[in-house]
Predicted model as a PDB file, atoms N, CA, C, CB and O in Angstrom, pLDDT in the B-factor column:
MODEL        1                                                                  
ATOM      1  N   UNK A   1     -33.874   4.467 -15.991  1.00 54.00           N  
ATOM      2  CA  UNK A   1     -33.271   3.976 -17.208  1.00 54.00           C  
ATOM      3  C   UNK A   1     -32.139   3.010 -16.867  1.00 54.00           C  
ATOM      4  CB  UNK A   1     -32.758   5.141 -18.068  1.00 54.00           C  
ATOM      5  O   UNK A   1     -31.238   3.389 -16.119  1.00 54.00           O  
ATOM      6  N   UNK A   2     -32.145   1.497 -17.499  1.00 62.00           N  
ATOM      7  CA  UNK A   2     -30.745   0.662 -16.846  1.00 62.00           C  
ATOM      8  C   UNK A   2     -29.890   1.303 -18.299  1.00 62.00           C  
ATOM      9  CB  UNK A   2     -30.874  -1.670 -16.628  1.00 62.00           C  
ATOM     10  O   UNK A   2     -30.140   2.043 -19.249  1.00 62.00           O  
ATOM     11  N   UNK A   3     -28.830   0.551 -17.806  1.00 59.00           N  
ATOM     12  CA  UNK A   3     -27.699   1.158 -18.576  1.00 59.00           C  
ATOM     13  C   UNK A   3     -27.271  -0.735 -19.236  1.00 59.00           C  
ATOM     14  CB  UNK A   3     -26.205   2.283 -17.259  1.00 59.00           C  
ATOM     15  O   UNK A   3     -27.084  -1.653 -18.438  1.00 59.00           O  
ATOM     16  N   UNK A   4     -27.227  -0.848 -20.177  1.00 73.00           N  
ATOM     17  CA  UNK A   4     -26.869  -2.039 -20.533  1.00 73.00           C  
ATOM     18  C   UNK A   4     -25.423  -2.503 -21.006  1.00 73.00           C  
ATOM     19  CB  UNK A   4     -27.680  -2.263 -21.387  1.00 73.00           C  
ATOM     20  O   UNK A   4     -25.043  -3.586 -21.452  1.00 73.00           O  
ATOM     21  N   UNK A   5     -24.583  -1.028 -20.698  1.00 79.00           N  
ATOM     22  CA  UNK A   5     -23.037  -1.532 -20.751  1.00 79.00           C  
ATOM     23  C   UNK A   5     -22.546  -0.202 -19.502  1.00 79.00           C  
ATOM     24  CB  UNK A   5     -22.098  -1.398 -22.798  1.00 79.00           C  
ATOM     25  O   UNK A   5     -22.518   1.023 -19.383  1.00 79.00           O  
ATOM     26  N   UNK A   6     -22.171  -1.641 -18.654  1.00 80.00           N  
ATOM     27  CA  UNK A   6     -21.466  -1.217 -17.208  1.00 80.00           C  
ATOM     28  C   UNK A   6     -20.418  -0.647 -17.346  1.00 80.00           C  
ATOM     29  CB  UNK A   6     -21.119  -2.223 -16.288  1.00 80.00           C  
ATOM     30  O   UNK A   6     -19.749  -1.095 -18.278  1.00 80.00           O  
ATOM     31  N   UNK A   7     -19.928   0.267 -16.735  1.00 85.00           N  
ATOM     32  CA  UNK A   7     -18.300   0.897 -17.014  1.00 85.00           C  
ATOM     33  C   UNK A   7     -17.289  -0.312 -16.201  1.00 85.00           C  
ATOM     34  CB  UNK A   7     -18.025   2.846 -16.093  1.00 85.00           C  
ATOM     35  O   UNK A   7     -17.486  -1.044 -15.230  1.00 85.00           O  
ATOM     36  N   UNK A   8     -16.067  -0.093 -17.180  1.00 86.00           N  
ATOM     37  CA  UNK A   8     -14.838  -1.061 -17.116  1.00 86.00           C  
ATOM     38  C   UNK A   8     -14.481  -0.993 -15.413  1.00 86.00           C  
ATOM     39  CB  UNK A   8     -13.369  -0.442 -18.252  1.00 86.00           C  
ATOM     40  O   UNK A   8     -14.707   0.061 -14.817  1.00 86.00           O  
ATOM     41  N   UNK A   9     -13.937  -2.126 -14.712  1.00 87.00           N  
ATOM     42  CA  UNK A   9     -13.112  -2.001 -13.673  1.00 87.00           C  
ATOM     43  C   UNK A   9     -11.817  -2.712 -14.129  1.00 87.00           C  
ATOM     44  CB  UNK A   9     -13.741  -2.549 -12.400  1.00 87.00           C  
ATOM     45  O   UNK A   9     -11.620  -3.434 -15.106  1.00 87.00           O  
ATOM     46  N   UNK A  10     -10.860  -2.236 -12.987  1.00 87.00           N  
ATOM     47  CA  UNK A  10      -9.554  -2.938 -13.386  1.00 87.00           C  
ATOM     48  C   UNK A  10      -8.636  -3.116 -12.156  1.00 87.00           C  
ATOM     49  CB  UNK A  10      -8.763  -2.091 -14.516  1.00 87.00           C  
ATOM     50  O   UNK A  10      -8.673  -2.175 -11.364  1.00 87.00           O  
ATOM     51  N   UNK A  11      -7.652  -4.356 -11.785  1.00 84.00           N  
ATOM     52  CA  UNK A  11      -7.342  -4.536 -11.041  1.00 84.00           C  
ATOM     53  C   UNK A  11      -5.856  -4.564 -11.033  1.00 84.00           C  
ATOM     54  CB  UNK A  11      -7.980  -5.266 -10.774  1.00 84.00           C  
ATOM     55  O   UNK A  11      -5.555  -5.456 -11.826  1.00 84.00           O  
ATOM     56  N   UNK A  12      -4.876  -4.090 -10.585  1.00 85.00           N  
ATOM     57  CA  UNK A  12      -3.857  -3.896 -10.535  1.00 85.00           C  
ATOM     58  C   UNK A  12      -2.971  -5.201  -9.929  1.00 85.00           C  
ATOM     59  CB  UNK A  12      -3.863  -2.747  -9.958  1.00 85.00           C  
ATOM     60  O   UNK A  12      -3.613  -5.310  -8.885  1.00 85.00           O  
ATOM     61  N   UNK A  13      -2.190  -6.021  -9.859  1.00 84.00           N  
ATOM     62  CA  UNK A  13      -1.255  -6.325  -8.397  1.00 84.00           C  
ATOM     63  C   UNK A  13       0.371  -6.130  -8.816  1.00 84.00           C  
ATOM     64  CB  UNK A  13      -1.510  -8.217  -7.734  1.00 84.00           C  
ATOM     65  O   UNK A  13       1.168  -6.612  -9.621  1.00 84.00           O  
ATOM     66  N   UNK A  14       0.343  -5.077  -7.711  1.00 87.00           N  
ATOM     67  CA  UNK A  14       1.913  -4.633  -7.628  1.00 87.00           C  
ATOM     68  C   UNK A  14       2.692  -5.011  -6.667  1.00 87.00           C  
ATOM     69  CB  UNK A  14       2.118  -3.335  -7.552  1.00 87.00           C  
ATOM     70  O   UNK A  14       2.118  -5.090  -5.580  1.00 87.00           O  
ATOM     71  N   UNK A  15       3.790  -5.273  -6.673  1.00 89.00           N  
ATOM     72  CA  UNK A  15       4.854  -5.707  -5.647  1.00 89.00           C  
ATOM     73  C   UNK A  15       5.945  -4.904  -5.709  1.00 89.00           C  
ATOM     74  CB  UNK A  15       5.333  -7.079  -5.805  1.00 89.00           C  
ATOM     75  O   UNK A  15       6.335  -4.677  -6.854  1.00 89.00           O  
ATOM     76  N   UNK A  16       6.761  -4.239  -4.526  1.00 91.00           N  
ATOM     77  CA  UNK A  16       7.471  -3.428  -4.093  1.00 91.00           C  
ATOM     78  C   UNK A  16       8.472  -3.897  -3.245  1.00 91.00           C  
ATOM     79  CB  UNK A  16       6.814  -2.617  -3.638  1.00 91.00           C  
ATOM     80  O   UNK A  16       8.336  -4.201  -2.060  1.00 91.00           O  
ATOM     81  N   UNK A  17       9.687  -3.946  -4.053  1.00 93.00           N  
ATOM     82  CA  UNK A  17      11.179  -4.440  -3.594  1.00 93.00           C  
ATOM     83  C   UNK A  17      11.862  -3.727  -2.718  1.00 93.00           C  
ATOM     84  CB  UNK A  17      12.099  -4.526  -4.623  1.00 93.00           C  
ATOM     85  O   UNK A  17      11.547  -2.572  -2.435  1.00 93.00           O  
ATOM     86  N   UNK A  18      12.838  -4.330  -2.217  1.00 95.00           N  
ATOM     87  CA  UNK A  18      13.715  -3.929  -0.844  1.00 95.00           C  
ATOM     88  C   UNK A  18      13.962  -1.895  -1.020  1.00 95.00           C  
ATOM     89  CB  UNK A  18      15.749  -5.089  -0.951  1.00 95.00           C  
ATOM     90  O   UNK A  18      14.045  -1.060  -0.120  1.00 95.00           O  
ATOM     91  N   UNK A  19      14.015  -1.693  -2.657  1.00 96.00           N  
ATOM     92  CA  UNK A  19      14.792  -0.295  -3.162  1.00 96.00           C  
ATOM     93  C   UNK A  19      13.555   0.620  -3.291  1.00 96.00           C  
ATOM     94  CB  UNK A  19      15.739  -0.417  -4.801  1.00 96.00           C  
ATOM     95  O   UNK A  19      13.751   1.777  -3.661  1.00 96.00           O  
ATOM     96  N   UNK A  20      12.273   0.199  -3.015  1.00 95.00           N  
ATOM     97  CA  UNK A  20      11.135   0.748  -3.051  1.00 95.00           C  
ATOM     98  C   UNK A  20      10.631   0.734  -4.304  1.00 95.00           C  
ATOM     99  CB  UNK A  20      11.162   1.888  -2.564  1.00 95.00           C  
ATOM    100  O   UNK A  20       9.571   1.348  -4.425  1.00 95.00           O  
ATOM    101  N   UNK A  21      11.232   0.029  -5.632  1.00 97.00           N  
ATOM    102  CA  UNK A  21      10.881   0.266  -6.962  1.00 97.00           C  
ATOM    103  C   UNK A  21       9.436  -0.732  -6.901  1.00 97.00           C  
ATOM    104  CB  UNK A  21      12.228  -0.192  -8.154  1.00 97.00           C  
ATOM    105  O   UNK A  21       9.300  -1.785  -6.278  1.00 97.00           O  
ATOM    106  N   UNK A  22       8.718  -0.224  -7.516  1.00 95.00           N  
ATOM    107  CA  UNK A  22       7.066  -0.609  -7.551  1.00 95.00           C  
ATOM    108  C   UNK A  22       6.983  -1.615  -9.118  1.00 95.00           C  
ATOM    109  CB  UNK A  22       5.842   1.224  -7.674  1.00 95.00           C  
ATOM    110  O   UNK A  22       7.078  -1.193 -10.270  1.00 95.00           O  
ATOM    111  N   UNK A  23       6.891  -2.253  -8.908  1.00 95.00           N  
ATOM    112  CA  UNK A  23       6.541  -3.126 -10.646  1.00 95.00           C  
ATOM    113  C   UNK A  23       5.229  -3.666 -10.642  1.00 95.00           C  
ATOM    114  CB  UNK A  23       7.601  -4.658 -11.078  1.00 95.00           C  
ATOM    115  O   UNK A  23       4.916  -4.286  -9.626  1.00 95.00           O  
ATOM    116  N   UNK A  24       4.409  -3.572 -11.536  1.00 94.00           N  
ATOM    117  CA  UNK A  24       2.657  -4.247 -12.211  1.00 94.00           C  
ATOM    118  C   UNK A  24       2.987  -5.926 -12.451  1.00 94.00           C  
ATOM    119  CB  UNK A  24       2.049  -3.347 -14.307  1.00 94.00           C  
ATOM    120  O   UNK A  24       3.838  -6.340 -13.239  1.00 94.00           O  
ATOM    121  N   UNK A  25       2.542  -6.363 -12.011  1.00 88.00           N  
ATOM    122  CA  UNK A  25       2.840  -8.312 -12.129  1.00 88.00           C  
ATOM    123  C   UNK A  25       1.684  -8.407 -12.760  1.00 88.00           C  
ATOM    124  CB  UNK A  25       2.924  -9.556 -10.525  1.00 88.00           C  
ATOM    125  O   UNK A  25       1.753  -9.309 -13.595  1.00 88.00           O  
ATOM    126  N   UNK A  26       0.809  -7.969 -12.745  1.00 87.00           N  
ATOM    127  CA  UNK A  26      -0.714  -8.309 -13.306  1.00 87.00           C  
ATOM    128  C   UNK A  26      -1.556  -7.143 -13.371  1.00 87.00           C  
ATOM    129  CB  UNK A  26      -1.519  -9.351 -12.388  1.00 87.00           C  
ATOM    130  O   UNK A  26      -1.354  -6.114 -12.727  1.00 87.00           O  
ATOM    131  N   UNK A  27      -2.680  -7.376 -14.317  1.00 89.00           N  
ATOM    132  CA  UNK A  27      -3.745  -6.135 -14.659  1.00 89.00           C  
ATOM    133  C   UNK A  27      -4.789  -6.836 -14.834  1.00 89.00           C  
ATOM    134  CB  UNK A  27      -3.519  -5.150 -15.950  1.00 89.00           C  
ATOM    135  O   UNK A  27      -4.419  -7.871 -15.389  1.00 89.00           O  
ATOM    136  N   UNK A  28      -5.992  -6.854 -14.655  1.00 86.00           N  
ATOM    137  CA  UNK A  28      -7.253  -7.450 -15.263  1.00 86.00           C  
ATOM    138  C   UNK A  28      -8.554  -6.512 -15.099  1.00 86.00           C  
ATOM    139  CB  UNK A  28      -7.541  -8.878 -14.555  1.00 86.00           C  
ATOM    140  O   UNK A  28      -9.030  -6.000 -14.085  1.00 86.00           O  
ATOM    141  N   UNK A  29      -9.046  -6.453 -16.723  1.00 90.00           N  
ATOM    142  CA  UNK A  29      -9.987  -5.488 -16.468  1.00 90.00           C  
ATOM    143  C   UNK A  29     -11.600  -6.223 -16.964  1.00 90.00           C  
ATOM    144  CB  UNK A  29      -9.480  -4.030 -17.364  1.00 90.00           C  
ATOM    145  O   UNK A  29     -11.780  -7.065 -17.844  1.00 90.00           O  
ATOM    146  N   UNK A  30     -12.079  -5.919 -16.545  1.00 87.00           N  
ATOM    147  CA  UNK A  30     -13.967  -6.879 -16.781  1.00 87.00           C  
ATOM    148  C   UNK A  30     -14.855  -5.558 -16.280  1.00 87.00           C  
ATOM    149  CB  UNK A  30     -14.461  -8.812 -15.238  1.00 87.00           C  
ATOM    150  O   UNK A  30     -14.826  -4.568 -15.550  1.00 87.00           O  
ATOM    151  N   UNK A  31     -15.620  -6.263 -17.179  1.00 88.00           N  
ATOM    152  CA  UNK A  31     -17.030  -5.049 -17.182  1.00 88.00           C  
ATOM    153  C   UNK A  31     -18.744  -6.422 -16.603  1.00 88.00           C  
ATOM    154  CB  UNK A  31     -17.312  -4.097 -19.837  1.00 88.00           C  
ATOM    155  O   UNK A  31     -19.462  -7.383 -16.877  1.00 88.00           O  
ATOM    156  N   UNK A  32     -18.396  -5.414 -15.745  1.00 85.00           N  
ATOM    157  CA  UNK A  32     -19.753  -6.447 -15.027  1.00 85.00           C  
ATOM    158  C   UNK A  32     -20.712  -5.075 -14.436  1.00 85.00           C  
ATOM    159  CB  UNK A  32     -19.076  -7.842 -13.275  1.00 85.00           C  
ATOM    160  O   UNK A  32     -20.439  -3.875 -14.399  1.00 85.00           O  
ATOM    161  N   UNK A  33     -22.017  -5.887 -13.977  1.00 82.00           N  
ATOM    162  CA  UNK A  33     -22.876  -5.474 -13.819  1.00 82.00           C  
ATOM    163  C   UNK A  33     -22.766  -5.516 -12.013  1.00 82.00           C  
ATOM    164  CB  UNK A  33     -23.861  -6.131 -14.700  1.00 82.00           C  
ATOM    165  O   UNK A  33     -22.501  -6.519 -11.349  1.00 82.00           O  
ATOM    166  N   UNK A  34     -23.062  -4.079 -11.464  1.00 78.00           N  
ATOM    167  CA  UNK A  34     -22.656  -3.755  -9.713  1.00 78.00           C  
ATOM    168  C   UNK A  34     -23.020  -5.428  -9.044  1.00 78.00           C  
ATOM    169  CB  UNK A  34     -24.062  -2.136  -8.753  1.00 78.00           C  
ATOM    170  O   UNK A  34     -22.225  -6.012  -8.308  1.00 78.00           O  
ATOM    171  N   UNK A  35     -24.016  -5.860  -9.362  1.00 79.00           N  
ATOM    172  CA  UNK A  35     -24.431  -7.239  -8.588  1.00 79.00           C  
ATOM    173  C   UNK A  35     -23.167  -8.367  -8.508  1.00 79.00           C  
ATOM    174  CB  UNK A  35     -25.793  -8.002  -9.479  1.00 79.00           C  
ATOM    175  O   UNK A  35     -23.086  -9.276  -7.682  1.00 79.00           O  
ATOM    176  N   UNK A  36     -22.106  -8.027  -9.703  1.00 84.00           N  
ATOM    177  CA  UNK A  36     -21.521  -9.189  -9.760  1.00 84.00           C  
ATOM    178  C   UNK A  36     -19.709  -8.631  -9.578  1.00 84.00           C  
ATOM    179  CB  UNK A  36     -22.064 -10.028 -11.307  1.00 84.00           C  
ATOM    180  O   UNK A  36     -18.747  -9.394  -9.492  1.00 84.00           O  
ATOM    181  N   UNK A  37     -19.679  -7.517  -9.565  1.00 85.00           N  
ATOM    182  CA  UNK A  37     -18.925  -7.042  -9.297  1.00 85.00           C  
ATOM    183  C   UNK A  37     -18.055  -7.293  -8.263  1.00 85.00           C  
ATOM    184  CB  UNK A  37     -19.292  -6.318  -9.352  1.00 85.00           C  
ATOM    185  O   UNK A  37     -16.937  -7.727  -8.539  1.00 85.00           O  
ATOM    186  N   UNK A  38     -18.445  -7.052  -6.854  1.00 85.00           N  
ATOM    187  CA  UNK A  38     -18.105  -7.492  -5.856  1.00 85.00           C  
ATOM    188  C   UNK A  38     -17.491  -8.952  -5.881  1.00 85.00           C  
ATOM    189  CB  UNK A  38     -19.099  -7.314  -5.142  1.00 85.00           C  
ATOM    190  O   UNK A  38     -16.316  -9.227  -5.637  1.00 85.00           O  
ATOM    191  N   UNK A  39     -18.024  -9.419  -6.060  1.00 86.00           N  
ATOM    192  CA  UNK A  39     -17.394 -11.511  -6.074  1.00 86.00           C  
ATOM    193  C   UNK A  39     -16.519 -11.605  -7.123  1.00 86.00           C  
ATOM    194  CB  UNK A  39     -18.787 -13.026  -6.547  1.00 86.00           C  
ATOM    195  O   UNK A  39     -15.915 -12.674  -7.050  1.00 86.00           O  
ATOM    196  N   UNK A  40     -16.037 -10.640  -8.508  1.00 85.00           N  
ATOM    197  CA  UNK A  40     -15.019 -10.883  -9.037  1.00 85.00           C  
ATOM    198  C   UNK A  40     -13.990 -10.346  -8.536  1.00 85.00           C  
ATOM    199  CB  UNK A  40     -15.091 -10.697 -10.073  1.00 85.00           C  
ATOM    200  O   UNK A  40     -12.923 -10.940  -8.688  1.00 85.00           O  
ATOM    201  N   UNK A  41     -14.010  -9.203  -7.872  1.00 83.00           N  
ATOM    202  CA  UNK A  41     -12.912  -8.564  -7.014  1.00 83.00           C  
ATOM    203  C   UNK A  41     -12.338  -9.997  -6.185  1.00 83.00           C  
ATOM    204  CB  UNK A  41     -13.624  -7.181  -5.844  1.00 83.00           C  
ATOM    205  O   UNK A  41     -11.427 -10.751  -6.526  1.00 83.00           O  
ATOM    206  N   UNK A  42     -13.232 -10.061  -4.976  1.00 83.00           N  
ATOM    207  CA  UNK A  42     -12.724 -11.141  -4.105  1.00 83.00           C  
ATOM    208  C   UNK A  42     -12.314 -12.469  -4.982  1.00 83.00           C  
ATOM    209  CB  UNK A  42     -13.882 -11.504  -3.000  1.00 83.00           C  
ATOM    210  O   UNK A  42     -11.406 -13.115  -4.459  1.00 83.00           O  
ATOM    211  N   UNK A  43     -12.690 -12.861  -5.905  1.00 83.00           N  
ATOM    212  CA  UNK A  43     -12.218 -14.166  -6.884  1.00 83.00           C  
ATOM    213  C   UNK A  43     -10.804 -13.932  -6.854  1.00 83.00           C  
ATOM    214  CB  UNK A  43     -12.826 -14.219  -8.595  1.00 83.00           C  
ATOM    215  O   UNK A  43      -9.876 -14.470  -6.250  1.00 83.00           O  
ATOM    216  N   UNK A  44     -10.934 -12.491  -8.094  1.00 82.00           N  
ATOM    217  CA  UNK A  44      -9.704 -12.002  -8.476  1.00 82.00           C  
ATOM    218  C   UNK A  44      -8.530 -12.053  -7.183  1.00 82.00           C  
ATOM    219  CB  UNK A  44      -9.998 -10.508  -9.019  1.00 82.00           C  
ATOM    220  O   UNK A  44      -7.601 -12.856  -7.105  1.00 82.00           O  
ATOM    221  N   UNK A  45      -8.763 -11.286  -6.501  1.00 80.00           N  
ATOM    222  CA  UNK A  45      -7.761 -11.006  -5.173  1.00 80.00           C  
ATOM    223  C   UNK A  45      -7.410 -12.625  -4.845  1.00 80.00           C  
ATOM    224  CB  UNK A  45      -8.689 -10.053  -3.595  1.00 80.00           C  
ATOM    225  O   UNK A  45      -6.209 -12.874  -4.951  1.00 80.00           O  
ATOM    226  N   UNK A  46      -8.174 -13.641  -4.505  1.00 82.00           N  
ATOM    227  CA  UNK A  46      -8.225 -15.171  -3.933  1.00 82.00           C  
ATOM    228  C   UNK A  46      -7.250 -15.713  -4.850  1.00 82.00           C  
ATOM    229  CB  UNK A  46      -9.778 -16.045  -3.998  1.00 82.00           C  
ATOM    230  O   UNK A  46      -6.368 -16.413  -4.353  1.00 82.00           O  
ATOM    231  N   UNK A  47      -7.246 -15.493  -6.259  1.00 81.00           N  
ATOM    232  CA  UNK A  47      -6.283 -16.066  -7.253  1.00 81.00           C  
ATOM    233  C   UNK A  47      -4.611 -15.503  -6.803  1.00 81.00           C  
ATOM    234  CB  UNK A  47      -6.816 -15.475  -8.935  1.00 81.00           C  
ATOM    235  O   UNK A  47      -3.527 -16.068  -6.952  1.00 81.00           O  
ATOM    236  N   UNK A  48      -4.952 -14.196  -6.218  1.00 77.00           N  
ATOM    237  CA  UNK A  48      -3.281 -14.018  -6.802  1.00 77.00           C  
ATOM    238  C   UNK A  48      -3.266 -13.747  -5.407  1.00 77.00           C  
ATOM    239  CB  UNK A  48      -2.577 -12.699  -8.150  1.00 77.00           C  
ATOM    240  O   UNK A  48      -2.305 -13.022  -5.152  1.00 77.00           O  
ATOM    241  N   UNK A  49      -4.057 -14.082  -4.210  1.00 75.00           N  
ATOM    242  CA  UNK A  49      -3.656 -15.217  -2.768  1.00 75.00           C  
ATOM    243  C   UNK A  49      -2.908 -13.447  -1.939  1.00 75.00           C  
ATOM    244  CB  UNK A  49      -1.798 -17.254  -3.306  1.00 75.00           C  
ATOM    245  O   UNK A  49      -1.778 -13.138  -1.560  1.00 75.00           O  
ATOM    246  N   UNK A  50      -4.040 -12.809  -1.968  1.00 69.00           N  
ATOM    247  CA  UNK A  50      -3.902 -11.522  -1.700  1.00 69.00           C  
ATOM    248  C   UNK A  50      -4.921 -11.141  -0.487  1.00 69.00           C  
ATOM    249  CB  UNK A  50      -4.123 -10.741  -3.000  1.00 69.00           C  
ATOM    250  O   UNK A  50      -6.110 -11.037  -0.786  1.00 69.00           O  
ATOM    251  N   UNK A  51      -4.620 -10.976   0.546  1.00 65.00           N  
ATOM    252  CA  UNK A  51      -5.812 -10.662   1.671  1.00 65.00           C  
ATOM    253  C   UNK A  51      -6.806  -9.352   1.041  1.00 65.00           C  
ATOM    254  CB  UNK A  51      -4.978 -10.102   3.379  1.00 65.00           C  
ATOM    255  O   UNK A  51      -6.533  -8.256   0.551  1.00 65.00           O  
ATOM    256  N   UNK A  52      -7.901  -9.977   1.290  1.00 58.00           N  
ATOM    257  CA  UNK A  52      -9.097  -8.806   1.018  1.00 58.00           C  
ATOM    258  C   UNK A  52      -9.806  -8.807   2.214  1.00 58.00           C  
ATOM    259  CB  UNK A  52     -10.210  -9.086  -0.267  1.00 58.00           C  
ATOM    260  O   UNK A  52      -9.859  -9.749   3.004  1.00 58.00           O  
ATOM    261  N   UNK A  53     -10.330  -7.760   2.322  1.00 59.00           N  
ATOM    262  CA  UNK A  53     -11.231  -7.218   3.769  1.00 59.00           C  
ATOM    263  C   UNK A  53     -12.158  -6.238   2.901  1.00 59.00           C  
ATOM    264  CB  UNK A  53     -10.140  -6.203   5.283  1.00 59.00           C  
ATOM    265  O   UNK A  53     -11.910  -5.275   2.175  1.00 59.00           O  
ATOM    266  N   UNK A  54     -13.269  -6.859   3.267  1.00 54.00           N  
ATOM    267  CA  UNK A  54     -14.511  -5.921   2.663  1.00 54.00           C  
ATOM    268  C   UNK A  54     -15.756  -6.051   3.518  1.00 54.00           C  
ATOM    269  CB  UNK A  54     -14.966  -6.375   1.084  1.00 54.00           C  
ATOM    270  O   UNK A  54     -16.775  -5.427   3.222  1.00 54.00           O  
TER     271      UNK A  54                                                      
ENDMDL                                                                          
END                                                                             
């Protein structure tokens, strides 16, 4: 059986100051299908110039 609505992902980017306080700069959440999934992660990450290793 396919499933024709993929469950949500969501991407966080946080940055963490000298005092250890943690703050959210960005959130983005998209619902894709597993095939396409992967390449919005790495997009996503490439935009906000973030090393990814996968």
């Amino acid at each position: 059986m396919k499933c024709n609505n993929p469950d949500y992902t969501t991407g966080i980017l946080l940055a963490k100051d000298l005092n250890s306080n943690i703050y959210i700069l960005d959130l983005y959440e998209f619902q894709l299908e597993s095939k396409n999934l992967i390449n919005e992660i790495i997009s996503t990450a490439v935009c906000d110039k973030s090393y990814v290793q996968y």
